[in-house]
C-alpha positions, 0 to 999 in steps of 0.5 A, a space after each residue: 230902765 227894766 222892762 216889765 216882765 210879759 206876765 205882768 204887762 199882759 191882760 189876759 181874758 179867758 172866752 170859755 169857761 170849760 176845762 181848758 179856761 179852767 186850766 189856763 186861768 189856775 196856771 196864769 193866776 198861778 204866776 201872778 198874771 193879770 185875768 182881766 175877765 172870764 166870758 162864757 156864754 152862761 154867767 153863772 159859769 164865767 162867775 164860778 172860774 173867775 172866783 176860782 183863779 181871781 179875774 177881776 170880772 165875770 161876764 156873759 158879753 163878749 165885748 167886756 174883753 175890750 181892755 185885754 191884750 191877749 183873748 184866749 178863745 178856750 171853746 169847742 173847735 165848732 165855735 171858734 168861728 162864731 165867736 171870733 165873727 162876734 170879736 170883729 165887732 168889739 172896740 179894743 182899747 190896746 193898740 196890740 191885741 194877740 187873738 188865739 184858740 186853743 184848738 189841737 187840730 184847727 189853725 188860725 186861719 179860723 181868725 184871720 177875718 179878726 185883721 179886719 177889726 180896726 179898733 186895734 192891730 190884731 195879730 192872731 195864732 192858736 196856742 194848743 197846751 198838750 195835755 188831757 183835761 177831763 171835766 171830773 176833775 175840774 174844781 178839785 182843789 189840787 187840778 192843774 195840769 198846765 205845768 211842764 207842758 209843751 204848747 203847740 204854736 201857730 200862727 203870725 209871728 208877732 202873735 207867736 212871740 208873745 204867746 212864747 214869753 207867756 208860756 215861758 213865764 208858766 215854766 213851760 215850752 213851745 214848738 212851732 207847727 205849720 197850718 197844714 200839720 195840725 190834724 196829725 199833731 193833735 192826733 200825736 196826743 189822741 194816740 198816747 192818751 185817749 188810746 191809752 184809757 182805752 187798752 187799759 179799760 179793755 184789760 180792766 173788763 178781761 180782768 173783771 170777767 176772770 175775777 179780778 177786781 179794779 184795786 187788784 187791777 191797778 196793783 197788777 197792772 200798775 207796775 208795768 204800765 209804769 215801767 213802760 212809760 219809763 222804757 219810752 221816756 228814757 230812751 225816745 229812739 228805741 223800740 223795746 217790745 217784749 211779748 208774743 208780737 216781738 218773739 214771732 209767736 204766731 200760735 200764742 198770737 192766734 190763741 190769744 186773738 181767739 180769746 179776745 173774740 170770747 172774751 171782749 168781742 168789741 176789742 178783738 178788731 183793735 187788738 188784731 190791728 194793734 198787734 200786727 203793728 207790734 210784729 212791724 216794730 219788732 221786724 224793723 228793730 231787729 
């Protein structure tokens, strides 16, 4: 007899209807993955994402996730309490019930007074898709950024395999994080996105104030920061700096410091921090 495959046996609710439920129920709706109901706080709101991703109910009642056998908690880290103190009270009708968030930096700590929820055996983790999800691009039809990502696991070990099968169903991958690593490992993806935007807004405004504009921008800057990418991906273990920092070259280095102080004053402090650690890389390199 065939065994049913996780993304068909799994009733999965989605409690949040931000970004991060959005995204989860396109890639889950996506495999063909029963969403048994959308909660949020607004109705209106778990309407809209329902609609979007084909969950069989909307709702604005925490106990409508009752007939789940997976609760993805897709709310801001400062609610995870309050909504998981509201789930102790709903009766599940599963005799296993997986109950995980999805915060970068919070364990799943957060949940473990769910345990003592009777109505089921309730195994709980947080499951943390490494991947920018702006709120402008929601509702586009073309958004969905949970593809060919990697999830950051954690939790109990029941609750962890299950997650692991679902996220394997959504052609994506797992690693495991301990409890205590959660705070840097999220900071791992602040780094290299919300840094990211930021150095690139900072060129954008040295380039404006010199009369280049955002589509010349892009054309100028696009190329390099592409290739860069390409640089890092392709060879993971090696550092491949060019420029004044890995050269040495203090009297262009301090010119240009200078320059920043004029030009964008906001910055100088960042760029002076980021381009000694530049010097570090390139000394230990060599």
């Amino acid at each position: 007899m065939r065994r049913k495959s996780s993304k068909r046996s799994e009733k999965v609710c989605i409690i949040g209807a931000g970004p991060v439920g959005l995204a989860w129920g396109r890639a889950l709706n996506r495999i063909g993955c029963k969403i048994s109901c959308v909660i949020s706080r607004k109705l209106s709101h778990a309407k809209r994402l329902a609609k979007d991703v084909g969950a069989a109910e909307a709702s604005n009642r925490i106990e409508k996730c009752c007939g789940s056998t997976i609760v993805l908690l897709c709310v801001p880290d400062h609610a995870i309490k309050e909504v998981s103190d509201q789930l102790l009270n709903v009766h599940f009708t599963s005799s296993r019930v997986v109950v995980a968030h999805c915060s970068g930096s919070r364990s799943s700590v957060l949940l473990e007074s769910l345990k003592s929820n009777t109505s089921a055996v309730l195994s709980v983790a947080s499951a943390h898709p490494m991947q920018t999800f702006p709120r402008k691009l929601m509702y586009t039809d073309t958004w969905d950024p949970i593809r060919d990502i990697c999830f950051g696991l954690e939790g109990d070990i029941a609750a962890k395999t299950r997650l692991r099968n679902l996220i394997k169903a959504l052609h994506c991958r797992s690693i495991t994080i301990s409890p205590d690593s959660k705070a840097l490992y999220h900071m791992g993806g602040v780094i290299v996105s919300n840094f990211l935007h930021a150095n690139y807004h900072a060129a954008r405004k040295l380039y404006k104030g010199i009369g280049i504009n955002a589509s010349q921008t892009r054309l100028v800057l696009g190329p390099i920061l592409f290739e860069t990418l390409r640089n890092i991906l392709s060879n993971p273990s090696s550092i491949m700096l060019t420029g004044p920092a890995s050269r040495g070259d203090h009297k262009l280095l301090g010119l240009q410091s200078s320059e920043i102080k004029k030009a964008l004053p906001t910055y100088q402090r960042a760029f002076v921090a980021l381009t000694a650690y530049c010097r570090l890389l390139s000394e230990e390199t060599r």
